[in-house]
C-alpha positions as CSV (number, residue, x, y, z in Angstrom):
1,X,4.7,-72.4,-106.2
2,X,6.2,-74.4,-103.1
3,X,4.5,-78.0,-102.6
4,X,4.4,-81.1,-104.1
5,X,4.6,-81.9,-108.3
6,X,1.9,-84.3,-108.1
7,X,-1.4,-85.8,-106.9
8,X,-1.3,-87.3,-103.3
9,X,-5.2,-88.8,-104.3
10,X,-4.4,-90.2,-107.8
11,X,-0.2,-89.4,-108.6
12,X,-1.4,-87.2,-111.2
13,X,0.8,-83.9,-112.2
14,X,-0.6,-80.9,-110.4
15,X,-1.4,-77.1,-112.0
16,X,-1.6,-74.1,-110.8
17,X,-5.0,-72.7,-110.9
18,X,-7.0,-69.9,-109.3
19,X,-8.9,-72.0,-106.4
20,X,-11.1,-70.4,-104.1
21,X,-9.2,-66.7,-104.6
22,X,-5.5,-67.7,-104.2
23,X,-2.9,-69.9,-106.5
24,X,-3.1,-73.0,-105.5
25,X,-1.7,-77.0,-106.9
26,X,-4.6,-78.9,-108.0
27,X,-5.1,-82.2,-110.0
28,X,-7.2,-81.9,-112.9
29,X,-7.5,-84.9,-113.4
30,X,-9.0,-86.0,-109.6
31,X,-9.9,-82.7,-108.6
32,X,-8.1,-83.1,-105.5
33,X,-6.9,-79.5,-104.3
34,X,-3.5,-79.5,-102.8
35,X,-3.4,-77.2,-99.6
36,X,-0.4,-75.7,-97.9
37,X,-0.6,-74.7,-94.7
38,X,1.7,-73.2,-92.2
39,X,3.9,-76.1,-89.8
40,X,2.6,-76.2,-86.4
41,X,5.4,-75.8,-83.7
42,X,5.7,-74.9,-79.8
43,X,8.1,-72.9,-77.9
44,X,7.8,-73.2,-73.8
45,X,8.2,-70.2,-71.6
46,X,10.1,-71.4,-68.5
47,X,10.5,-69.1,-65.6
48,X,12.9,-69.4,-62.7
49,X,13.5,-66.3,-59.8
50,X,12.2,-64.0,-62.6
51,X,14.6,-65.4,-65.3
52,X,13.3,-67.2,-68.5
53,X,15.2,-70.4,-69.9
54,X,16.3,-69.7,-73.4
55,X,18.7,-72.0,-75.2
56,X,21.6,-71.4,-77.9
57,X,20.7,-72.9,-81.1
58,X,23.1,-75.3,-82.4
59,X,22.0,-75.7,-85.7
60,X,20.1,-73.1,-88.2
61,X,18.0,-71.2,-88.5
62,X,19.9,-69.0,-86.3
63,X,22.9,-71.1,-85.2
64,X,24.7,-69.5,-82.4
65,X,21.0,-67.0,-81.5
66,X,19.2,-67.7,-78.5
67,X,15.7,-69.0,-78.2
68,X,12.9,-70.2,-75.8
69,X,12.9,-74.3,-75.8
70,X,10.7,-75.6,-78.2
71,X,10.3,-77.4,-81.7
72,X,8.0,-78.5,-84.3
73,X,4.5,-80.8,-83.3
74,X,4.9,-84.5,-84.5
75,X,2.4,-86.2,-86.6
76,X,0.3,-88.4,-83.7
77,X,1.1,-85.3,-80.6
78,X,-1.0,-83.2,-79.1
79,X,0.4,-79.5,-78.4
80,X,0.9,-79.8,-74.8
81,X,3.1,-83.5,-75.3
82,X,4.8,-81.7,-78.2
83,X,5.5,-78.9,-75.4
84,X,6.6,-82.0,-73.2
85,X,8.8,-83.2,-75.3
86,X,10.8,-80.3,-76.9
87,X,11.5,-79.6,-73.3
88,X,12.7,-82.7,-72.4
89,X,15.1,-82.9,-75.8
90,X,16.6,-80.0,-75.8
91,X,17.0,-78.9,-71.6
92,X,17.1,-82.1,-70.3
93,X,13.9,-81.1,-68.0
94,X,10.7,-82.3,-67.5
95,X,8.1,-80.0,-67.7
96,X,3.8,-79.4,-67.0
97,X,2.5,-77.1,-69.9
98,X,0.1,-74.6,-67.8
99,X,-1.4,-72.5,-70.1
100,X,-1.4,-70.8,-74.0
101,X,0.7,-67.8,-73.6
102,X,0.2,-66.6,-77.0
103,X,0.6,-67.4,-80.7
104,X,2.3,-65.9,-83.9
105,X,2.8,-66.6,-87.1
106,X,6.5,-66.5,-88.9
107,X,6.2,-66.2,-92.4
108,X,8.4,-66.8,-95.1
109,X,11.5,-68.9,-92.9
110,X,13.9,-70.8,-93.1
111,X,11.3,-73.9,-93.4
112,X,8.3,-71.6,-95.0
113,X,5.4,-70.4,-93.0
114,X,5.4,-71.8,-89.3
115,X,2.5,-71.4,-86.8
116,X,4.3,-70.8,-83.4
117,X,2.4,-71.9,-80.3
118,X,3.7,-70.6,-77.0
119,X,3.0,-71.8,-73.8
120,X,3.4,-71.2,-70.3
121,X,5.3,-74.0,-68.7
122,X,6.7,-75.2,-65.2
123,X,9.4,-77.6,-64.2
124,X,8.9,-80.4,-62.4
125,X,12.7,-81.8,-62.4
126,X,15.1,-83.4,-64.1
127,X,19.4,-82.4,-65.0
128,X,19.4,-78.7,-66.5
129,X,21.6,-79.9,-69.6
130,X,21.5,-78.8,-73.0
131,X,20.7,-81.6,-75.6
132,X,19.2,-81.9,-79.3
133,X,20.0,-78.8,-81.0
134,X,20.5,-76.9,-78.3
135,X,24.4,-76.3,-77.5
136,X,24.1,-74.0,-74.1
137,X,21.3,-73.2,-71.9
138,X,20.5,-70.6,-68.8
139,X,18.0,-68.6,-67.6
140,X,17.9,-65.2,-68.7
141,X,16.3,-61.7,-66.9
142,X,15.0,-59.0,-69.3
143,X,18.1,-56.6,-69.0
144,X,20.3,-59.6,-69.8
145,X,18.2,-61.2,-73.1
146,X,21.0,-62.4,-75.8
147,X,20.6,-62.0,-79.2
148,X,17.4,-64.2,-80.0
149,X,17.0,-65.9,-83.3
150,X,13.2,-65.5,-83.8
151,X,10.8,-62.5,-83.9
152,X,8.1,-64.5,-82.3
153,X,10.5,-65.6,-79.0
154,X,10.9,-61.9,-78.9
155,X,7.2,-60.9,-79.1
156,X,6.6,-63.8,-76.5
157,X,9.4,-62.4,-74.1
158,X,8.1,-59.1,-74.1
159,X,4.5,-59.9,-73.6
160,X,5.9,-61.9,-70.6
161,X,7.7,-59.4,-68.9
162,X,5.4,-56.5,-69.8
163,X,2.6,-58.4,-67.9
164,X,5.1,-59.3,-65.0
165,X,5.7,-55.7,-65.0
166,X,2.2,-54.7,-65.0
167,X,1.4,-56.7,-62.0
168,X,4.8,-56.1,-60.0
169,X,5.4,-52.2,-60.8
170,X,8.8,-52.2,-58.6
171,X,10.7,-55.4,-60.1
């Protein structure tokens, strides 16, 4: 099992055990149970003229694919400053979160389980210019997606246009 060898309460060595129906670390000593939980992140969905904003990844997971902006939530953040922020880092621009677009769950990556939070977003200025680990940016129509490094960008993109679709029948 992933996770820590011992005891955040008492320092402790940790066993496996059956704990409330799955495997889980816990101290035996303490009794402290030792919880792992998917890591919370955002993505921002961007829209310009009908284009989304994705940016080429310039590190891994999927160094060289394409995703929507976006990151994991600090310690200390609330989603929509972690939405803010990832934004800001990795396009240069600064950005209003409007609304939850959707959420999914990415199991088994590159960094474990993540919980991926995506939300509707609008720019309010700043200089278009790819930063953090971003090494390009630009704004993308449906017909013209790049290879994208995530499943969940994917499912978020084509819940996007599938609605835009829905409500504009002759775009």
């Amino acid at each position: 099992m992933d996770g820590p060898r011992y005891c955040a309460a008492c320092g402790a060595l940790l066993e496996v055990a059956q704990v409330e129906n799955r495997q889980r670390s816990i101290c035996r000593h303490c009794g402290h149970i030792h919880y792992v939980n998917p890591i919370p992140s955002v993505v921002a969905l961007l829209e310009q003229n009908g284009a989304v904003l994705l940016v080429q990844r310039a590190v891994e997971p999927g160094k060289g694919n394409w995703c929507l902006p976006g990151g994991f939530i600090e310690t200390g953040e609330t989603i929509a400053d972690a939405v803010i922020r990832e934004v800001m880092e990795e396009t240069g621009l600064e950005c209003r979160p409007l609304e939850v677009w959707d959420v999914c769950s990415d199991l088994g990556g590159f960094y474990g389980d993540i919980l991926v939070v995506c939300y509707r977003a609008q720019s309010l200025g700043g200089t278009l210019k790819a930063g953090d680990d971003a090494m390009h940016l630009d704004f993308f129509h449906r017909d013209n997606v790049p290879r994208l490094a995530f499943r969940c960008h994917a499912r978020f993109l084509e819940k996007f246009w599938r609605q835009k679709l829905a409500f504009h029948p002759h775009h």
